[in-house]
C-alpha positions as CSV (number, residue, x, y, z in Angstrom):
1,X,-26.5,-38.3,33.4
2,X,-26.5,-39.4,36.9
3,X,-23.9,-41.1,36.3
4,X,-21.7,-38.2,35.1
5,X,-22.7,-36.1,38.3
6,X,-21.4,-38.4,40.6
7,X,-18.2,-38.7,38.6
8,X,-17.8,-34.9,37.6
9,X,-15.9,-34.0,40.9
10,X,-13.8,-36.7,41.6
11,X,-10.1,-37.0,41.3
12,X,-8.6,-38.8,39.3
13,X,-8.2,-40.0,35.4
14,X,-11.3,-41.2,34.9
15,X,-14.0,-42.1,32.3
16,X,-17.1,-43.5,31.8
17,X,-18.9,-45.9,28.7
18,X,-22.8,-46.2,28.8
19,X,-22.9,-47.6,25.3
20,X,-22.2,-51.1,24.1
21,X,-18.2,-50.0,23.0
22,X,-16.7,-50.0,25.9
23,X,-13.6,-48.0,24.9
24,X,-16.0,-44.7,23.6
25,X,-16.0,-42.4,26.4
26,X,-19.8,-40.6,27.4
27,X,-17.7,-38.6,29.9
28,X,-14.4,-38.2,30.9
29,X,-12.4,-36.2,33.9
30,X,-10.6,-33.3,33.9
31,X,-7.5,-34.8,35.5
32,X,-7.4,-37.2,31.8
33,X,-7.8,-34.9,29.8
34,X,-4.7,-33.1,30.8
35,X,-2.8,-36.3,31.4
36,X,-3.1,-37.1,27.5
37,X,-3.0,-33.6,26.3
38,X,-5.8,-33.2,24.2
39,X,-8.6,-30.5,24.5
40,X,-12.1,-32.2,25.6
41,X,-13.3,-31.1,22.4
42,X,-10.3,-33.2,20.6
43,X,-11.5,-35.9,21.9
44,X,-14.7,-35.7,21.4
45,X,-14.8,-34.0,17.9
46,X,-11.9,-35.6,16.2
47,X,-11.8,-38.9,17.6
48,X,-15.9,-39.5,18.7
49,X,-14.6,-40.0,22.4
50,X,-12.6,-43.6,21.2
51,X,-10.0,-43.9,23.8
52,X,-9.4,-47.1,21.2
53,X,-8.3,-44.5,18.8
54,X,-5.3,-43.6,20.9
55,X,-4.1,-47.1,21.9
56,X,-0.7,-48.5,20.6
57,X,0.2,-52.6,20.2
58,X,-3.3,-54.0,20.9
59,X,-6.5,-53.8,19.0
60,X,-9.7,-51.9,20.8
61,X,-10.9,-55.7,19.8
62,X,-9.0,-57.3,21.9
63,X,-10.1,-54.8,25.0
64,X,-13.7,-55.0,24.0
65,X,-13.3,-58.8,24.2
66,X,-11.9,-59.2,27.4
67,X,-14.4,-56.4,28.9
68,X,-16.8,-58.6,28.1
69,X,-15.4,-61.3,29.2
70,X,-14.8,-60.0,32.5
71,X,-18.6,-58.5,32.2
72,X,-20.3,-62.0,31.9
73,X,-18.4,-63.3,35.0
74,X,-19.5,-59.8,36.9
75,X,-15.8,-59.1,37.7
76,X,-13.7,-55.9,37.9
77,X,-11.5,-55.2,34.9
78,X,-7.9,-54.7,35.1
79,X,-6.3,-54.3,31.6
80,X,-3.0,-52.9,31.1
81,X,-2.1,-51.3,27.3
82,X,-0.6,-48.2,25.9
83,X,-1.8,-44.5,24.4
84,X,-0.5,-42.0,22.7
85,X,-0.3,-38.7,24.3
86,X,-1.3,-35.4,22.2
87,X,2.6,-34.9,22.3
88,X,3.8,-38.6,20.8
89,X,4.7,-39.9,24.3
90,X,3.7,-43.4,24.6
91,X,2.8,-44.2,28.4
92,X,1.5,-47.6,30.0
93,X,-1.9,-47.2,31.8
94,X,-3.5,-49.7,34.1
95,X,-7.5,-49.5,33.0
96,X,-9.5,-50.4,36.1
97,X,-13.2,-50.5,35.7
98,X,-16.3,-51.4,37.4
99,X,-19.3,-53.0,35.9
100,X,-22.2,-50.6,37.0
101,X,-25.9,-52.1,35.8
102,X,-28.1,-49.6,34.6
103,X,-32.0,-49.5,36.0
104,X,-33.0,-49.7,31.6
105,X,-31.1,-52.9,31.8
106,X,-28.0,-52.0,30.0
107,X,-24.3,-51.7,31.3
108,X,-22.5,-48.9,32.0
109,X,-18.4,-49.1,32.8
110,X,-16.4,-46.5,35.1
111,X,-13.0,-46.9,34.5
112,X,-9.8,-45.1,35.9
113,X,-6.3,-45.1,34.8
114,X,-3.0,-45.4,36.8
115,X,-0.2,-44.3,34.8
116,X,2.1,-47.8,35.0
């Protein structure tokens, strides 16, 4: 919840994971929302907040792999892949997250897209 505060205002397309699936979004900005065209509720409701869900030519495997990878060497994550707009546009996004350790032990990921 802290976590969502300090991100609520900021520009940007961002999101944030605080769950072990590092590609279902706990909160995401307003500025991504509009960039992939889908209501907040849309994402949320039909598609449980899986940014995996709107990928193209890579499995949300693959990404959860190398997030962990990156994770267990305590590095920043730059991953570049493709989604699928609400409107059927394919765009390439550059996903850059930071590794944020939570106080209960467990890892939390902010990540924000630049359109590619």
């Amino acid at each position: 919840e802290k976590l969502v505060n300090i991100f609520k205002n900021l520009p940007g397309n961002i999101f944030c994971t605080t769950s072990e699936d590092y590609m279902k979004m706990d909160y995401i900005s307003e500025d991504l929302v509009e960039l992939l065209g889908y209501s907040r509720s849309e994402l949320f409701e039909l598609y449980n907040g899986s940014i995996s869900r709107l990928m193209v030519d890579i499995s949300a495997t693959d990404i959860q792999e190398m997030i962990e990878e990156n994770i267990s060497k305590d590095k920043e994550i730059k991953i570049t892949y493709k989604l699928k707009t609400k409107r059927g546009k394919i765009m390439s996004v550059e996903d850059n997250r930071k590794i944020i350790k939570r106080a209960d032990g467990g890892i939390s990921t902010v990540a924000k897209y630049t359109v590619v």
